[in-house]
C-alpha positions as CSV (number, residue, x, y, z in Angstrom):
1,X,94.5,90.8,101.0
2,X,95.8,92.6,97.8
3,X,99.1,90.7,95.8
4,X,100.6,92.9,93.0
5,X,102.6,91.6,90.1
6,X,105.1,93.5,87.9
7,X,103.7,93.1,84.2
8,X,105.5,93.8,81.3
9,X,104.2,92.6,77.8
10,X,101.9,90.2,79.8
11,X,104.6,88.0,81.5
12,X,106.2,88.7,84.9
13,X,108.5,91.8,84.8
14,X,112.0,90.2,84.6
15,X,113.6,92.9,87.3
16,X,111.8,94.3,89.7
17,X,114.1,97.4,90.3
18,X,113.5,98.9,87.3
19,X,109.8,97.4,86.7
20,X,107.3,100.2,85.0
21,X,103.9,98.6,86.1
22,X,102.2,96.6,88.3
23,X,99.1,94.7,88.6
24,X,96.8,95.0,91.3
25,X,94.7,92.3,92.2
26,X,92.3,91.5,95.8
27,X,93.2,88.3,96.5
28,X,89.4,87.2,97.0
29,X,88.8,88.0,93.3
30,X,88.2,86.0,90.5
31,X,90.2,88.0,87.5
32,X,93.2,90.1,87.3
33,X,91.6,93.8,88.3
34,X,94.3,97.0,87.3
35,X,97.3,98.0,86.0
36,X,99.1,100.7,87.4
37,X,102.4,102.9,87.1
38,X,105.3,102.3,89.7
39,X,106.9,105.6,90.3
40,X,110.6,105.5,88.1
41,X,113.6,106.0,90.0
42,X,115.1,104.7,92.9
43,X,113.4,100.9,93.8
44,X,112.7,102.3,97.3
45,X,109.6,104.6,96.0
46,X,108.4,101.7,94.4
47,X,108.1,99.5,97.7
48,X,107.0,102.6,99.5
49,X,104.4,103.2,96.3
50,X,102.9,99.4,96.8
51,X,102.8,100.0,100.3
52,X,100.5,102.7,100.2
53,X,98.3,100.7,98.1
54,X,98.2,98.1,100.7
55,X,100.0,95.4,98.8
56,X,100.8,92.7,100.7
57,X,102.4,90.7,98.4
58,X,104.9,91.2,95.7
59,X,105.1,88.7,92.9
60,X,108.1,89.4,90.7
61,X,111.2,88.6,88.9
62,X,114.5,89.3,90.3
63,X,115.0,91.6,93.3
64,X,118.0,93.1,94.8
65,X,118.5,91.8,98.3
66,X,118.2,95.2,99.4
67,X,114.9,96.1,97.5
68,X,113.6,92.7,98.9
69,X,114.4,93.5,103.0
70,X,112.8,96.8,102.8
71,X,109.6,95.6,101.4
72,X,109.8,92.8,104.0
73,X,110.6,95.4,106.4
74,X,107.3,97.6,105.9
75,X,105.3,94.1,105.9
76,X,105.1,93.3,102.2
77,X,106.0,89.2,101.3
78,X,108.0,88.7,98.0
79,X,108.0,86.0,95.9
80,X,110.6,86.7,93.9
81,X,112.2,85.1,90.8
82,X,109.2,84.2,89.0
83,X,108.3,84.2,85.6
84,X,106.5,83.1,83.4
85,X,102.6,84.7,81.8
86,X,100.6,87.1,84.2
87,X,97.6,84.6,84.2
88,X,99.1,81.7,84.5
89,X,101.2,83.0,87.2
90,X,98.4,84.0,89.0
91,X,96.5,81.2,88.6
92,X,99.8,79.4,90.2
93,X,99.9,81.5,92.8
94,X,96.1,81.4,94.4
95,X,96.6,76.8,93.5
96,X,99.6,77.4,95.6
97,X,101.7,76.3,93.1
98,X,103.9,79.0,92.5
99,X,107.1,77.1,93.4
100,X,106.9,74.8,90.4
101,X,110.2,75.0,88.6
102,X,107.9,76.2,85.4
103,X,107.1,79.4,87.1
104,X,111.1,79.9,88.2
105,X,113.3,82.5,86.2
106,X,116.0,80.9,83.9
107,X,118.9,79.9,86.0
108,X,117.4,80.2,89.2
109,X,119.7,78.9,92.1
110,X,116.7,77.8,94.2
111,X,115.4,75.5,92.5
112,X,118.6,73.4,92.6
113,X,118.3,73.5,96.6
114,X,115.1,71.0,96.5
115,X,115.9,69.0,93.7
116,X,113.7,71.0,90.8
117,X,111.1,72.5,93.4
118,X,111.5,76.3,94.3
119,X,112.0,77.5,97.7
């Protein structure tokens, strides 16, 4: 399974839509592997972009709805809202413990809806 993460200054990206990079990363593996460019422009060649690299799950901060059906249309998963540093995020992620409140963007609805947990 490959995840990708939108990076920038070594925290989670705080928009997806207009996100720069991303890091790639096999699931399986121990360390965070490689950094690459998204394509600029319109948020659909990005989704399209990870798909091609056979991402299969998006971590990242906010999304558009839009943005977020189409990736779940070609097949990729988003966790969305997220922030917080790459590692640690990571780290969250493979302890499945990404839906800590820590790890949610500042005034993120979903957290309210299970009383300080993320959905």
């Amino acid at each position: 399974m490959k995840a990708a993460i939108t990076e920038w200054q070594n925290r989670v990206a705080p928009v997806f839509d207009v996100a720069g990079t991303v890091l790639l990363i096999e699931t399986d593996a121990e360390e965070l592997q490689e950094s690459i460019s998204l394509p600029s422009g319109n948020p659909r060649n990005k989704i399209a972009f990870l798909k091609e690299q056979e991402v299969d799950v998006l971590i990242c901060g906010a999304i558009t709805r839009r943005m977020r059906e189409y990736a779940e249309e070609l097949g990729i998963r988003i966790n969305p809202f997220v922030s917080g540093e790459i590692d640690e995020v990571w780290d969250a992620w493979r302890n499945g413990t990404l839906d800590q409140a820590c790890y949610s963007m500042p005034g993120c609805r979903r957290c309210r809806r299970r009383k300080g947990q993320c959905s």
